[in-house]
C-alpha positions in Angstrom: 105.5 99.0 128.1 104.6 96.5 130.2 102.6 94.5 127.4 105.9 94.1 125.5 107.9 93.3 128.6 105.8 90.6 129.1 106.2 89.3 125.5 110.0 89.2 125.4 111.1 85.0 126.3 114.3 85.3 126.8 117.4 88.0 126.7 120.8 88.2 126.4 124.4 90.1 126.8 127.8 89.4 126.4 130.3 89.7 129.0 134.1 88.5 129.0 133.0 85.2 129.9 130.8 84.6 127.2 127.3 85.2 126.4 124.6 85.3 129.3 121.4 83.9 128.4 118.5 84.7 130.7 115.8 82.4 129.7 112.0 83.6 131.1 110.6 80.6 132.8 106.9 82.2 132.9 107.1 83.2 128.9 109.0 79.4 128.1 105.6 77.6 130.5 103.2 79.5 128.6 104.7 78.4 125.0 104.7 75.3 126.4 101.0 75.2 127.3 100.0 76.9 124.4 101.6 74.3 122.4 99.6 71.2 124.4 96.8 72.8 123.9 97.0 73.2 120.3 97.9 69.6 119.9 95.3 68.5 121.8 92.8 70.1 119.5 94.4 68.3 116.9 94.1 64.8 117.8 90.3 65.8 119.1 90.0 67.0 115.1 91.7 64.0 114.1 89.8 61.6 116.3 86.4 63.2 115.2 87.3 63.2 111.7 87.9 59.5 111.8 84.3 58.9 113.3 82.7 61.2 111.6 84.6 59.5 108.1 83.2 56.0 109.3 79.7 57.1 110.6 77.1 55.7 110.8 79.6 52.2 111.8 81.7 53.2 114.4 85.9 52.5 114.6 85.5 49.8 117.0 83.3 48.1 114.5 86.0 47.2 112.6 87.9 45.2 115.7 84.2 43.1 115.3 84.7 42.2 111.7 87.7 41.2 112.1 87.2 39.1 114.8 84.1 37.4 113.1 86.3 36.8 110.2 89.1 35.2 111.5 86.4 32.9 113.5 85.0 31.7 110.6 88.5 30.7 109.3 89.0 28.4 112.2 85.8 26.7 111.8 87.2 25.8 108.6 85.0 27.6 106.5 85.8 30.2 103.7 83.2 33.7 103.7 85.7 35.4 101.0 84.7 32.4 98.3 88.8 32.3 97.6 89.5 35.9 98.1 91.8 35.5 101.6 93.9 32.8 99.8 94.6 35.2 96.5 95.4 37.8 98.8 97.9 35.4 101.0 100.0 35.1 98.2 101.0 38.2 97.2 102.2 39.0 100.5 105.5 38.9 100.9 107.0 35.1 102.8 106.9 35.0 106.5 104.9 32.3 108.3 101.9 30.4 106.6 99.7 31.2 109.9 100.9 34.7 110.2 100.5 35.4 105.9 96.9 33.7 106.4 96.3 36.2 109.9 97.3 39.3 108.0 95.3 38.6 104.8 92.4 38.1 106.6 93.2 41.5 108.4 92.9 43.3 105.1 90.1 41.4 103.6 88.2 42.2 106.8 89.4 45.8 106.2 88.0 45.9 102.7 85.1 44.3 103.5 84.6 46.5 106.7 85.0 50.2 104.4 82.3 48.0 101.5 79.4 47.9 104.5 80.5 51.4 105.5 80.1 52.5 101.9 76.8 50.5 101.3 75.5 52.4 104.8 76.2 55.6 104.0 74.5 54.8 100.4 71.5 53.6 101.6 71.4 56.4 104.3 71.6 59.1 101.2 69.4 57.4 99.6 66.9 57.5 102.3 67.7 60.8 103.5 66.7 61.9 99.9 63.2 60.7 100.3 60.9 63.7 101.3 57.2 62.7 100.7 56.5 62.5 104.7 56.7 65.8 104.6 53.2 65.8 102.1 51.5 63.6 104.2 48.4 64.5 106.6 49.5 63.7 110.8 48.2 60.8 111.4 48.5 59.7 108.6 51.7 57.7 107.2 52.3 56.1 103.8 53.5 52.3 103.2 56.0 53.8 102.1 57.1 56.1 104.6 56.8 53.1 107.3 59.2 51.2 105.2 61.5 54.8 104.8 61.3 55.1 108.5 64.4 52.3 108.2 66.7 55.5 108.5 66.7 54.8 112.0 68.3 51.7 111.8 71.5 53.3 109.4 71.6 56.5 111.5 74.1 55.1 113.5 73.9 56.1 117.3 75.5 59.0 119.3 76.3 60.8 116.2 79.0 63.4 115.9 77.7 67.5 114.9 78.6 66.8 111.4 78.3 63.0 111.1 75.6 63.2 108.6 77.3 65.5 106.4 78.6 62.9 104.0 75.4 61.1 103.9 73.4 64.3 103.2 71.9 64.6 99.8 72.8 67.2 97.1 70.2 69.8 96.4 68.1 69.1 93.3 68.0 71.4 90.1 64.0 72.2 89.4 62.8 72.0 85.7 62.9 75.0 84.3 59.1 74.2 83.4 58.0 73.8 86.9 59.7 76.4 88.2 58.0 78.9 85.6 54.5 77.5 86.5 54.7 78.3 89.6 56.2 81.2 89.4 53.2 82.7 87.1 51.0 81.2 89.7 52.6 83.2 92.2 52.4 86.7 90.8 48.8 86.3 89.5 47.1 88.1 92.2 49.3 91.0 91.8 48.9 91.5 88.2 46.0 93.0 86.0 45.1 90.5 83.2 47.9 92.8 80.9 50.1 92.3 82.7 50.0 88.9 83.7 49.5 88.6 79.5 53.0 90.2 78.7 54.5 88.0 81.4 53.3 84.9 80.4 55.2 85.4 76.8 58.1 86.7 78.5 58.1 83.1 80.1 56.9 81.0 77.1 59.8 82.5 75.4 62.4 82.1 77.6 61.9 78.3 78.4 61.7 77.8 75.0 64.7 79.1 73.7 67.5 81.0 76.6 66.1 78.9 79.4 67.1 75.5 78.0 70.8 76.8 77.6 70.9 78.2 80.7 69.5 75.0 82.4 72.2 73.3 81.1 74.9 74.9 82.7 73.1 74.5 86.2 72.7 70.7 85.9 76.2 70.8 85.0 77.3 72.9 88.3 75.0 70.8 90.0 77.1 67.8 89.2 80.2 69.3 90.1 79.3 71.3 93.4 77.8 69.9 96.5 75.3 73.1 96.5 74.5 74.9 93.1 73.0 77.8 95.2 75.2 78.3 98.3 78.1 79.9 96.9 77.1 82.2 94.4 74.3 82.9 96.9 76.5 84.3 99.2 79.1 86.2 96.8 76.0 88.2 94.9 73.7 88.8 97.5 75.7 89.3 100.0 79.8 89.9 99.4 79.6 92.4 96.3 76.8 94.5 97.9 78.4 97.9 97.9 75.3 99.5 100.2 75.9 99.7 104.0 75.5 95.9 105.8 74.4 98.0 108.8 70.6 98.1 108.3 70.5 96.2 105.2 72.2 93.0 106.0 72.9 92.6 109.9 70.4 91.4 111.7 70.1 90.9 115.8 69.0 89.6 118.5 67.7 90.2 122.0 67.7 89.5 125.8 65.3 88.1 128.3 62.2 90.2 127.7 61.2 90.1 131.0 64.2 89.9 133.3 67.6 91.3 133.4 69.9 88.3 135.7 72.3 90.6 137.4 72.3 94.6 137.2 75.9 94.5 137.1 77.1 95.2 133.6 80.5 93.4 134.0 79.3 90.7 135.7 76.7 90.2 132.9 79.7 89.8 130.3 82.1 87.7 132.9 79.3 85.2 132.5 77.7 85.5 128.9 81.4 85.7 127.3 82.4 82.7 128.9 79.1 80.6 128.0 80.1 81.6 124.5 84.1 80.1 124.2 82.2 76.9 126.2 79.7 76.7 123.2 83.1 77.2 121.0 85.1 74.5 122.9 81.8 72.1 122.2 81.7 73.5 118.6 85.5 72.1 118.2 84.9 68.8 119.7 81.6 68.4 118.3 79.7 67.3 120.9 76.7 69.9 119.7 74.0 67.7 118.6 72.9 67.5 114.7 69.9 69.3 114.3 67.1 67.0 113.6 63.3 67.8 111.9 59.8 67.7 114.2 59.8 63.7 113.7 63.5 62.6 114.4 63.7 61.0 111.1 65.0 63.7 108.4 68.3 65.0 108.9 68.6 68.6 108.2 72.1 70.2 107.4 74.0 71.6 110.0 77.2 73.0 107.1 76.5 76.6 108.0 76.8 76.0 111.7 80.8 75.8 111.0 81.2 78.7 110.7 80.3 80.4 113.8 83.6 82.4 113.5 84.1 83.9 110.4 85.6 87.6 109.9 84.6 89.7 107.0 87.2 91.5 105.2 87.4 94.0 102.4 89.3 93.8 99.4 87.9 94.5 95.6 84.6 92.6 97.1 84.0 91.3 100.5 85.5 87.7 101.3 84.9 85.5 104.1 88.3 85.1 106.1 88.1 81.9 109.2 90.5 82.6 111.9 90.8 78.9 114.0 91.3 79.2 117.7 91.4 83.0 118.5 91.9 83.2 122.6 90.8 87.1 122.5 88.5 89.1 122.4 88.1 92.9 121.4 86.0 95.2 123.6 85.0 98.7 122.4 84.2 101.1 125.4 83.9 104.9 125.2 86.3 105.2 122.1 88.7 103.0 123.0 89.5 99.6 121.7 90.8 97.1 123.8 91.9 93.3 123.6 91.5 91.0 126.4 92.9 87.7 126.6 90.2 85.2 128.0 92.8 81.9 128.1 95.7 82.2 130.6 98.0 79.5 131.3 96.1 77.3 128.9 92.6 77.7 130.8 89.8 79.4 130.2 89.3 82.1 132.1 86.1 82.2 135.2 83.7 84.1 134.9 84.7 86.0 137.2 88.3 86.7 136.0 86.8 88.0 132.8 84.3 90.4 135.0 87.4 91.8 136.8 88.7 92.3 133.7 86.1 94.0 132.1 85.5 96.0 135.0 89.2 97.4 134.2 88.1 98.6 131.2 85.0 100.1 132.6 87.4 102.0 134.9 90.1 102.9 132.7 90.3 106.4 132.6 92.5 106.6 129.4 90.9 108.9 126.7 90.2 108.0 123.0 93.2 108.6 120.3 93.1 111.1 117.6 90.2 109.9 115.1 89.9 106.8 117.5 86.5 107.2 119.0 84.6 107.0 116.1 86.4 104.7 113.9 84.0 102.2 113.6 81.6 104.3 111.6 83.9 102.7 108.3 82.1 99.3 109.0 78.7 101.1 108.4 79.0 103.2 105.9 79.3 102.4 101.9 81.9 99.5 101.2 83.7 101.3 98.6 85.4 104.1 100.7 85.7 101.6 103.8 87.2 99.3 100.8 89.1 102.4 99.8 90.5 103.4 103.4 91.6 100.3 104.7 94.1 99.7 101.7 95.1 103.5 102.0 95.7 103.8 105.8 95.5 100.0 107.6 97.5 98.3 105.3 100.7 98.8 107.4 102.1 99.9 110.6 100.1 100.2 113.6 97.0 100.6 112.3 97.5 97.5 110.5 98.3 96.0 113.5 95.6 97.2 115.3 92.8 96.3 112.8 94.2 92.9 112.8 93.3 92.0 116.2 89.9 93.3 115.8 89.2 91.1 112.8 91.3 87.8 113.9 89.3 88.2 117.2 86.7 85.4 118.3 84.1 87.9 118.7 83.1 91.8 119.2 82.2 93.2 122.3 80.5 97.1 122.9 80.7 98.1 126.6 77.5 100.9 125.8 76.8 103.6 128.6 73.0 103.6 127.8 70.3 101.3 129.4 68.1 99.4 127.1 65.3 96.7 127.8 61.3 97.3 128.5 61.8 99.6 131.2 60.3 103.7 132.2 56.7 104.5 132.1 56.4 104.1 128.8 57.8 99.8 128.0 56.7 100.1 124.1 58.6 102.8 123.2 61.4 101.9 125.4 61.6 98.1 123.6 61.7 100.1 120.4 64.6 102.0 121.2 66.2 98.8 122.4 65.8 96.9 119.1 67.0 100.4 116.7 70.3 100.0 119.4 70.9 96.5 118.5 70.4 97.2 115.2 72.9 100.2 114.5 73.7 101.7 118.0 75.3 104.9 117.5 76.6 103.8 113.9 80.1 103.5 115.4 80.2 101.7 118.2 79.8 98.1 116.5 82.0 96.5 114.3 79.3 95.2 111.4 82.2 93.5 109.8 82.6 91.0 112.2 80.8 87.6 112.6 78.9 89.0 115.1 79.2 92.0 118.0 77.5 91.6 121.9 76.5 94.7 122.9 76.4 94.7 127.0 74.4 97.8 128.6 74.8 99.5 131.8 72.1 98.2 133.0 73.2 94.4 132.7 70.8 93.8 129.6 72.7 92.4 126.5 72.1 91.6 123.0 74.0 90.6 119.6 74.0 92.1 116.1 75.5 89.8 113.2 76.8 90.0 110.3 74.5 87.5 107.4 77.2 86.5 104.7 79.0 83.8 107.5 75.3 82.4 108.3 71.6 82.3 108.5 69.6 83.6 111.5 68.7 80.1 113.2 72.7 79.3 113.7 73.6 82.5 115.5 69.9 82.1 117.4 71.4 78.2 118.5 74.5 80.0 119.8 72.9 82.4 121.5 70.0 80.6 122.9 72.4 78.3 124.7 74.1 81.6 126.0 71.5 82.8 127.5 70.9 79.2 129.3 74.2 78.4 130.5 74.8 82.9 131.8 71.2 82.2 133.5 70.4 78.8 134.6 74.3 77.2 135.3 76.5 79.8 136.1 74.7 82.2 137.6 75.4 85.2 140.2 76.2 85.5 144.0 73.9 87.5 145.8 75.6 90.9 145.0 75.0 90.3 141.6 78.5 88.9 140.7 80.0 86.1 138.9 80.8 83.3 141.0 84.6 82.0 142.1 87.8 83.4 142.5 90.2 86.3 140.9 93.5 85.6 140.2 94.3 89.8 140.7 98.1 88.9 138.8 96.1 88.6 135.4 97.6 91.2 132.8 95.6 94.7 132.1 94.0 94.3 128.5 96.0 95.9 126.3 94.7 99.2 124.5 94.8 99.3 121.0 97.3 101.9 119.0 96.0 103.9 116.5 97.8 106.9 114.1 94.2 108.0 112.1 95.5 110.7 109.5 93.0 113.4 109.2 92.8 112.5 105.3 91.3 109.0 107.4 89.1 111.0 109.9 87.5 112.6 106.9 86.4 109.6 105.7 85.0 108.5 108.8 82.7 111.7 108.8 81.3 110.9 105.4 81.0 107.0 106.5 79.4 108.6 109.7 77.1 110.7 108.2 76.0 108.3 105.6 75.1 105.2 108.4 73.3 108.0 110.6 71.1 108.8 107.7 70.5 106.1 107.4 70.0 104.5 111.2 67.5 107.7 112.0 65.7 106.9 108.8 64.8 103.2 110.1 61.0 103.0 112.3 60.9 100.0 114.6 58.2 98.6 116.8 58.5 95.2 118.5 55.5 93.8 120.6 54.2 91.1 122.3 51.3 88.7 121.3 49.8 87.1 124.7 46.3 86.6 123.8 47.1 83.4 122.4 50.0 81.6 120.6 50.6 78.4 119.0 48.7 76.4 121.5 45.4 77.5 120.9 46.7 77.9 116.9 47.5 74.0 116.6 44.1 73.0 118.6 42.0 74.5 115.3 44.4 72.0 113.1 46.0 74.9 110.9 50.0 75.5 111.3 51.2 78.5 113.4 53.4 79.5 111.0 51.2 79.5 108.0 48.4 81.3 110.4 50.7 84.0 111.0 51.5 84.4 107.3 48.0 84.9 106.9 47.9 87.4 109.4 50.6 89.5 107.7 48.5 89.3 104.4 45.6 90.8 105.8 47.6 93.2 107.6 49.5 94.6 104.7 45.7 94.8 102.6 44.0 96.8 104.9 47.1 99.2 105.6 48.1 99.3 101.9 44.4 98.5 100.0 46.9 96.2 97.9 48.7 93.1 97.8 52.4 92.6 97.0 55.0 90.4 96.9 55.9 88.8 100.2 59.2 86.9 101.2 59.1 84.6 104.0 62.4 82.5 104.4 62.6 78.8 104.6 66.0 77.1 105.4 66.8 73.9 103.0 69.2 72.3 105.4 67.5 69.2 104.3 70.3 69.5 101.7 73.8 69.8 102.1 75.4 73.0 102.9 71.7 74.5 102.9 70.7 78.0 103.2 67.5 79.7 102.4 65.0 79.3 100.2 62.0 81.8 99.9 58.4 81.1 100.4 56.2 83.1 98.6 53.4 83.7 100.7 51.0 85.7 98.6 49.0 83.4 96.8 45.9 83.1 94.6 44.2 81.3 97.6 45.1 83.4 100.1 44.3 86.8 98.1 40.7 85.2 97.5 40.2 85.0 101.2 41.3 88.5 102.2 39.2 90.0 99.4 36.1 87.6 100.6 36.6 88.6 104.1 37.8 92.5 104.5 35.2 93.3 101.2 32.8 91.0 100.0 32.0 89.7 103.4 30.5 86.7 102.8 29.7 84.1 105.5 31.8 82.7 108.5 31.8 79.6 106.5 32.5 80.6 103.2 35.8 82.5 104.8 36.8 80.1 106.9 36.5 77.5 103.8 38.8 79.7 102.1 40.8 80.3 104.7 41.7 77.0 105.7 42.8 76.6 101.8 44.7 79.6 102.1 46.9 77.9 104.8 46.5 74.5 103.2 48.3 76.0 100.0 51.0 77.8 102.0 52.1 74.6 103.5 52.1 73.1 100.4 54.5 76.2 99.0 56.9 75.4 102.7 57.2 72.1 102.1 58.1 72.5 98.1 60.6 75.0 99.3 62.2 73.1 102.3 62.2 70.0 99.4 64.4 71.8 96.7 61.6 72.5 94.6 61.2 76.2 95.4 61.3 79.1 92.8 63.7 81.9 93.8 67.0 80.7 94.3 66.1 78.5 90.8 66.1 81.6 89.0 68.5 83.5 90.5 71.1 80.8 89.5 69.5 81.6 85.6 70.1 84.8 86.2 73.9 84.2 87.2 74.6 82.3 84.3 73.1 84.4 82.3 75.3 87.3 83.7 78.4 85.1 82.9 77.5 84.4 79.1 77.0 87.9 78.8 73.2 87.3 77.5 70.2 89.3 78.5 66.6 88.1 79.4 63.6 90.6 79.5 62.2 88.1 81.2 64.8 86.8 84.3 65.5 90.6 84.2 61.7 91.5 85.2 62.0 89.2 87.9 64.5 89.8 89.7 63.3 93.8 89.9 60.6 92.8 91.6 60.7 94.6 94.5 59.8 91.8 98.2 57.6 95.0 99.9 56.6 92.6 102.9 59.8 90.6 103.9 59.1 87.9 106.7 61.4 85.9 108.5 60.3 83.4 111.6 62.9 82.9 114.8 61.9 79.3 115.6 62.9 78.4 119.7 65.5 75.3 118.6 66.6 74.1 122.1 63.4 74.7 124.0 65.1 72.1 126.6 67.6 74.5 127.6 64.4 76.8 129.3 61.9 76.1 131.8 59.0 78.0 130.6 56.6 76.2 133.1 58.8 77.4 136.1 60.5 80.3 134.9 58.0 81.7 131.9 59.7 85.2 132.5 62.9 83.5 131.1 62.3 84.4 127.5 64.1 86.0 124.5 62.3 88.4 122.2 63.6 87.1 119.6 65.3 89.7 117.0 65.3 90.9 113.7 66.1 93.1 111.0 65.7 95.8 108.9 63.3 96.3 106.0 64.2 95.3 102.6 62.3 97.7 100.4 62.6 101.7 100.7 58.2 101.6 100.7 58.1 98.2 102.7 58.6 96.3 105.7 60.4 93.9 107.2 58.8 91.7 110.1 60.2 88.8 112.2 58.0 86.7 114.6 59.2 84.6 117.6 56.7 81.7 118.4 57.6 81.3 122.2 56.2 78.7 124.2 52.3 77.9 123.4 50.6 81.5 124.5 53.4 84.4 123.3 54.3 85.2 119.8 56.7 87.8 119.6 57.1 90.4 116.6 60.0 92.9 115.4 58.3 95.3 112.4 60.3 97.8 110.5 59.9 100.3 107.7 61.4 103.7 106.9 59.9 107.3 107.9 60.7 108.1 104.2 58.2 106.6 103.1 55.0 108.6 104.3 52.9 104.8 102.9 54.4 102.8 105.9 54.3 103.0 109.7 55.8 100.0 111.9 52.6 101.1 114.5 50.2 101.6 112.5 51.3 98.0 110.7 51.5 96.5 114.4 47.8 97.5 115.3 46.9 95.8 111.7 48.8 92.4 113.0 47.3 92.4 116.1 43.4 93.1 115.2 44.2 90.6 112.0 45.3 87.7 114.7 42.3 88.3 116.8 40.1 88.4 113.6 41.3 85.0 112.1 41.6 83.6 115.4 37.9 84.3 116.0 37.3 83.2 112.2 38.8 79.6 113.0 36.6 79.3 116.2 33.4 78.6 115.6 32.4 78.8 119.4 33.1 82.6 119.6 31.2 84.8 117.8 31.3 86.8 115.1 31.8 90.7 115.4 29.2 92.8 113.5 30.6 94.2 110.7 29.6 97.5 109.5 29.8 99.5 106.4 31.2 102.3 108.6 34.4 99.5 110.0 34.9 99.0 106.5 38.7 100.1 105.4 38.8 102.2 102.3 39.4 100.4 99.2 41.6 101.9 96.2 41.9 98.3 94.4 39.4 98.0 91.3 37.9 94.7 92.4 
C-alpha cells in the first residue's frame, strides 16, 4: 500500500559486506519538521504561560524594578529599610560590590512578584464587584466611578486567558434566598394548593436537610474554583444514557442569504483552513478575552479551551483533549477518510485542501461491509454504542480506525443533498436545512465529536456540536470568525475556486479500514432505527424577523432580549391557554470557568401583563405600565443570574449532595421534575467587527439551534442580527398533537408586532374584538 510505503523511514539488508542501511531522506526531513514544530509550540506555550503568570505587570517590568532599585542604592539611599544588607550576607563570599549587585537582584525580585501579587489582588477584588450591572444607563454610582479603577490594573494587550487567575470564584447563594425566589418563580403556575404544599416542602427543607446540605457546598466551594462546572457537566450531560443527537447537539448555520462559491470543495478548501488558523491563534493566544458591553467586567473565557475535545465512551461518557491533531476525518458516501492538512510542517492552502477534497468527491471506491452506516452508533442510546465499542473497536483495525476519527481535530460530512433557502417554496426549504444540521440522515455525523461541518453540494455549509466540551457562544466565536476569514479574506477566483497553487505530489487521503461483524451491523440497525424515530419525530421552523429588530427595540428604552422573552410568554399563552415554566440560559463567565445559569422567565409580573392584555383588556396604558415591569423584573432575574445569585444550578448542587449522602428530599425531588416546556436560548453576534452589515447586509448567519427539551414543549433560539433582523429556530415534536413549531411561529410573530405596537404610543391601537379573542381554558 502506498500509505504504508510512505511511512516506512528507513530499511535494511545484510549482504557479505555488512549490513546496508538505506535511510529515507523525505521520511528523516519530515521527522525533522514535525519535531520543530512541536517545539516551537512549546516555547510559544511556555512564553505565554510566563505572561499570562505575571499579567497584569508584564516580564520586562521586572528589568524596570530592578534598575530603579539598584539606582537608588547609588544615591546612597536604602528603599529595603535593611533588607538588601541581611540578604548580602547570607550569600555566599565573592566581591562586596558583586554580593551587594546580586542581593539587590533578588530583593527586586521579591519585591517585583509582592506588586504582582497585590495587582492581581486588587484586580479580583474589583473584578468581584458587580452592582454596575443594577444600575440605570446613565446613571453611575460613586462607587462604580471609583470601581472603574479596573482599568488601570487590567494591564494592557492582554493574553486570551490572562485574566483567568484574577477572575473571581463563583459565590454559593443562601439557601434562604435561593428558596424565595424560587417560590416567587413558580407562583403563577400554581393554584393556591398547590403553591400551599410547596411552601412547607420548602420551610422544611431549609430548616432541617437544607442546612446540611449547604454545608457541604460552601465546603466544595472553598476547595473548587467552580462548585457548579464539574458536576454540571458529568450529570447533565456525560451520564445521560438518551441519544445526544436531538437532545444534546445543537448547530449552527450558513449565510442566510448567500452561498460564496457553488463549488462544494472549494467551499471546504477555504472554511477548513479558516478553522486550523483560528486553532493556530487559539494556541498562541492571540484571540482576544471576551469583554462585557462596557469594557470594564471581565467575563470568563475557561470554556473556550477546549475547542477540541473528543467524547468517548466508557461506563459513562468522559471528555478526552487530543493536543495538536494535523488531520482531519471526512465522511463521504459511506466511506471514511483521513486527510492530512499539514505537509512538510505547513499548513496546507486552501486550495491544496480543495484538491484534496475533490479526491474524495471522485473516489469511486465503495463503502465496506457494515461501513456505510456506521455512524448511526453515535446517535442511538449510549448503552449499546457503550456496549459495541468495547465488544468490536477495542482492538485490531477497527480500533485503529475509530481512533483516528476521535483523535481528529474535527468532523467533516461531504452530503450529496443541497440545503439553504432555496426552490419556490424558501420556508419549507430552511426547515429542511436546520432538521439536516441537526441529525442529517442519523449516520452521516459523528455526534461524538467536538463538533462535525457538514459541507453540501451546493457550497452551503453548517456545524453540529456536541454540548458537554462547551456552551453555544464558544463554538458560535469559532465559527463566526469562519465564516469571515472563508468570505471576506480568502475568498474565491472567479470560477469559484480557492485561490493559489497545488502542489499535485500531495498523498491521496487514506481510506479508513473497517472489519464490522454482522453481530456489529445489528447493532447499528437498532441504533439506526432508534435515532430515525427519533430525527422524523422532531418539527422545525426557522424564520426571519425584518419588521423591526433591536434598533427600533432599544429606541422605546426596554432591552431586546427581555422584549423577546416577553414575546415568547405571550406566544406560548395564546397557543397553550397556559403558562409554564420557561428556561432561557444566561452564561456566568463573569466567574471562573463559567457556564450557564438559567433565567427563569415566567414571572408574577410578566403573567399579570399577559392576562391584562390577551383577557382583561384593559387600557394601552395600564398594559404597557405592566409591561414595562414585566421587562424591568426580567432584567433584574438576568442580572441576579449572570451575578451568581441565580436559582437552578443552586439547587441542583443540593440535589447532588443529596444523591451522595444517600438522603431524599420531597422537596429538591419536586423540583427538579419540573418539566422546562418552553426552553429559550439567545445566539448573541460576538464579533460583529468581523462583518460589514452596512455594505454587505446579505452576509449574515441564521444563527442555529437545537432541539426541544420536553416531549409536549419547545425549544426556541433567537439570533438578534444587526438592528432590523431577529432570527428564530422553533422546535417541538409531531407526537405531541398540543405543539406545532408553525403554528408557535405565527404566535411569535403577531406577539412582536403586538408589543411592539403596545410600546409605541404613536401607532395605534388595533381594535380588539370579542370574536379575535383566543379561547381561554385557564380559570382566571
Amino acid at each position: 500500500m502506498a500509505e504504508a510505503h510512505q511511512a516506512v523511514a528507513f530499511q535494511f539488508t545484510v549482504t557479505p559486506e555488512g549490513i546496508d542501511v538505506q535511510l529515507s531522506h523525505q521520511a528523516l526531513t519530515e521527522i525533522y519538521r514535525s519535531g520543530v514544530r512541536s517545539w516551537k509550540k512549546r516555547i510559544i506555550r511556555l512564553k505565554n504561560s510566563v505572561i499570562t503568570g505575571v499579567y497584569p505587570a508584564s516580564p520586562s517590568s521586572w528589568l524596570f524594578v530592578v534598575i530603579a532599585i539598584l539606582a537608588t542604592m547609588y544615591t546612597r539611599s536604602d528603599p529595603s529599610m535593611g533588607l538588601i544588607a541581611k540578604i548580602q550576607e547570607h550569600i555566599p563570599t565573592m566581591s562586596t560590590q558583586c554580593q551587594a549587585v546580586v542581593s539587590a537582584v533578588l530583593f527586586s525580585t521579591m519585591l517585583w512578584l509582592l506588586l504582582i501579587f497585590t495587582m492581581r489582588l486588587c484586580l479580583k477584588q474589583l473584578l468581584s464587584y458587580h452592582r454596575w450591572m443594577f444600575e440605570q444607563h446613565g446613571k453611575m454610582s460613586n462607587t462604580t466611578k471609583v470601581w472603574a479603577l479596573v482599568r488601570i490594573f487590567s494591564g494592557r494587550k492582554p493574553l486570551l486567558y490572562s485574566y483567568q487567575g484574577s477572575l473571581p470564584n463563583l459565590p454559593v447563594p443562601t439557601i434562604k434566598d435561593t428558596l424565595k425566589r424560587y417560590l416567587e418563580s413558580v407562583r403563577p403556575l400554581m393554584d393556591d394548593a398547590q403553591y400551599e404544599h410547596l411552601t412547607n416542602l420548602a420551610a422544611e427543607f431549609e430548616n432541617s436537610l437544607g442546612k446540611r446540605l449547604q454545608w457541604y457546598l460552601k465546603l466544595k466551594a472553598l476547595w473548587a474554583s467552580n462548585y457548579v462546572s464539574d458536576w454540571w457537566e458529568e450529570y447533565i450531560y456525560l451520564r445521560g444514557r438518551n441519544p445526544i443527537m436531538v437532545n444534546s447537539n445543537y448547530y449552527g448555520m450558513d449565510f442566510l442569504y448567500v452561498t460564496p462559491t457553488p463549488i462544494q470543495a472549494a467551499r471546504a478548501g477555504n472554511s477548513i483552513h479558516a478553522f486550523f488558523l483560528y486553532r493556530r491563534k487559539l494556541h498562541k493566544e492571540e484571540i482576544k478575552p471576551h469583554l462585557t458591553r462596557n469594557s470594564y467586567q471581565i467575563c470568563s473565557c475557561a470554556s473556550i479551551t477546549s475547542i477540541y475535545f473528543s467524547v468517548f465512551l466508557i461506563s459513562k461518557d468522559t471528555v478526552q483533549h487530543w493536543q495538536d491533531s494535523d488531520y482531519i476525518v471526512v465522511y463521504h458516501r459511506g466511506r471514511y477518510f483521513r486527510l492530512r492538512v499539514y505537509q512538510a510542517g505547513r499548513l496546507l492552502s486552501p486550495r491544496e485542501i480543495e484538491f484534496q477534497i475533490q479526491r474524495i468527491l471522485d473516489d469511486p471506491s465503495p463503502p465496506l461491509k457494515g461501513e456505510a452506516k456506521l455512524g448511526a452508533l453515535t446517535a442511538g442510546d449510549r448503552i449499546p454504542w457503550a456496549k459495541a465499542r468495547k465488544a468490536y473497536f477495542s482492538s485490531g483495525v477497527n480500533k485503529r480506525s475509530l481512533d483516528y476519527i476521535e483523535r481528529a481535530a474535527f468532523f467533516v460530512t461531504l452530503d450529496d443533498d443541497e440545503q439553504g433557502m432555496m426552490g419556490d417554496d424558501p420556508a419549507a426549504s430552511l426547515d429542511c436545512y436546520a432538521k439536516s444540521l441537526l441529525h442529517g440522515k442519523c449516520y452521516d455525523r459523528w455526534f461524538d465529536k467536538s463538533f462535525s461541518v457538514v459541507y453540501y453540494k451546493n457550497g452551503k455549509n453548517g456545524i453540529n456540536a456536541e454540548h458537554s466540551w462547551a456552551d453555544a457562544p464558544v463554538l458560535a466565536h469559532l465559527w463566526e470568525y469562519t465564516l469571515a476569514i472563508d468570505s471576506f479574506q480568502l475568498g474565491y477566483n472567479a470560477e469559484g475556486h480557492c485561490k493559489g497553487d497545488v502542489d499535485s505530489s500531495l498523498p491521496r487521503p487514506q481510506k479508513l479500514s473497517w472489519e464490522i461483524p454482522p453481530e456489529c451491523e445489528e447493532q447499528i440497525s437498532q441504533s439506526l432505527a432508534v435515532a430515525q424515530a427519533l430525527a422524523d419525530d422532531v418539527d422545525f421552523h426557522v424564520f426571519s424577523f425584518r419588521d423591526f429588530g433591536k434598533g427600533k427595540i432599544k429606541k422605546c428604552r426596554v432591552s431586546p432580549d427581555a422584549f423577546i422573552q416577553m414575546v415568547l410568554q405571550m406566544a406560548y399563552y395564546r397557543d397553550q391557554t397556559t403558562f409554564c415554566l420557561t428556561y432561557e440560559a444566561s452564561m456566568t463567565r463573569l466567574f471562573r470557568e463559567g457556564r450557564t445559569e438559567t433565567v427563569r422567565s415566567c414571572t408574577n409580573e410578566s403573567s399579570a401583563f399577559i392576562l391584562t392584555h390577551t383577557i382583561l383588556y384593559q387600557t394601552a396604558d395600564v398594559c404597557r405600565r405592566l409591561l414595562r415591569a414585566a421587562l424591568e423584573k426580567h432584567q433584574q432575574l438576568y442580572r441576579l443570574a449572570m451575578t451568581g445569585s441565580g436559582i437552578d444550578r443552586h439547587l441542583f448542587c443540593l440535589y447532588v449532595v443529596s444523591k451522595y449522602l444517600r438522603v431524599d428530599s420531597p422537596f429538591l425531588k419536586e423540583v427538579l421534575s419540573e418539566p422546562w416546556r418552553l426552553s429559550t436560548s439567545q445566539t448573541p453576534v460576538q464579533q460583529a467587527e468581523l462583518f460589514d452589515l452596512v455594505n454587505y447586509p446579505e452576509y449574515i448567519s441564521c444563527g442555529g439551534g437545537f432541539g426541544p427539551v420536553a416531549d409536549d414543549g419547545y425549544g426556541v433560539s433567537y439570533c438578534i442580527v444587526g438592528d432590523d433582523l431577529i432570527n428564530f429556530h422553533i422546535s417541538c415534536k409531531h407526537s405531541c398533537p398540543n405543539t406545532d413549531a408553525h403554528k408557535f411561529g405565527a404566535q411569535v410573530r403577531q406577539a412582536l408586532l403586538d408589543l411592539m405596537q403596545l410600546l409605541n404610543p404613536k401607532q395605534k391601537e388595533p381594535n380588539k374584538t370579542e370574536e379575535s379573542r383566543p379561547e381561554i381554558k385557564k380559570d382566571l
